[in-house]
C-alpha positions as CSV (number, residue, x, y, z in Angstrom):
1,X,108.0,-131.7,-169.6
2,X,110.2,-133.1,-172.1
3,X,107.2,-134.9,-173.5
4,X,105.1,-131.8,-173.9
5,X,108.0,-129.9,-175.7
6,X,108.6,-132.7,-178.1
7,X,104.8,-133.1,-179.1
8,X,104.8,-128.8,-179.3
9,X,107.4,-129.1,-181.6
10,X,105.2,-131.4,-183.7
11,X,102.5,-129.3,-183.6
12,X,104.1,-126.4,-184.5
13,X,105.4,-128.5,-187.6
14,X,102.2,-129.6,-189.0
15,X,100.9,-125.6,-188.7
16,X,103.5,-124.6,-190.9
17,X,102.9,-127.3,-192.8
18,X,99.4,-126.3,-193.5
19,X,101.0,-123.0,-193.9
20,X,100.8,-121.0,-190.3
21,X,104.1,-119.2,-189.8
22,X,105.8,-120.0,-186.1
23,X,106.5,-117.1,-184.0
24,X,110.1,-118.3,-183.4
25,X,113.1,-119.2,-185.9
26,X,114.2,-121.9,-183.8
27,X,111.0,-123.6,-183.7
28,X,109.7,-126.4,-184.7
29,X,112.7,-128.2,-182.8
30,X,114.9,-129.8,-185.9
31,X,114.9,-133.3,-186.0
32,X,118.0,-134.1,-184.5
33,X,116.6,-132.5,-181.5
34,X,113.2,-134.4,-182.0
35,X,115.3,-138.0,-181.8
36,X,117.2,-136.3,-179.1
37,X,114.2,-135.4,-176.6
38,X,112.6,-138.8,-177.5
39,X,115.8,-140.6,-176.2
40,X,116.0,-138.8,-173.1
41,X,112.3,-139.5,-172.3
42,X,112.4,-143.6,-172.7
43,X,115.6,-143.4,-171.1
44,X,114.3,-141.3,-168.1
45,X,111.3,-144.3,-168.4
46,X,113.9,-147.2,-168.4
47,X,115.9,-145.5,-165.2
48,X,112.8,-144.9,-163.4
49,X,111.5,-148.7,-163.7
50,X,114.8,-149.9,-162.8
51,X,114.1,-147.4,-159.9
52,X,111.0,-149.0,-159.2
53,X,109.0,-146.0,-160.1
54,X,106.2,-145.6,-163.0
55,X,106.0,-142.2,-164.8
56,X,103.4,-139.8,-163.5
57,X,103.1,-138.3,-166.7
58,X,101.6,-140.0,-170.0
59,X,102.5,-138.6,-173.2
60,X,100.3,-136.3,-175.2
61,X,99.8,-139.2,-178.0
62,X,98.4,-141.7,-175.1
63,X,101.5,-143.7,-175.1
């Protein structure tokens, strides 16, 4: 989930970029909350090897 919202976000960014307007003031998510979602996901990762378990989920990017 956190992985699909962060790669929305990025989307949405490169549409306004091209010069789409978003729907939403508070979207794309800023960039502090960009970094923010990213850190949560690899730490999620990080507890859930230590935990023994591999993400179900792959990121939108293939990583």
């Amino acid at each position: 989930m956190l992985t699909r919202l962060r790669y929305d976000s990025e989307q949405c960014r490169k549409a306004q970029a091209r010069g789409f307007r978003a729907r939403s003031l508070v979207w794309p998510l800023s960039a502090a909350e960009t970094t923010s979602l990213g850190t949560a996901v690899e730490c999620l990762q990080q507890y859930a090897r230590l935990l023994g378990h591999e993400p179900r989920v792959s990121s939108p990017h293939g990583h």
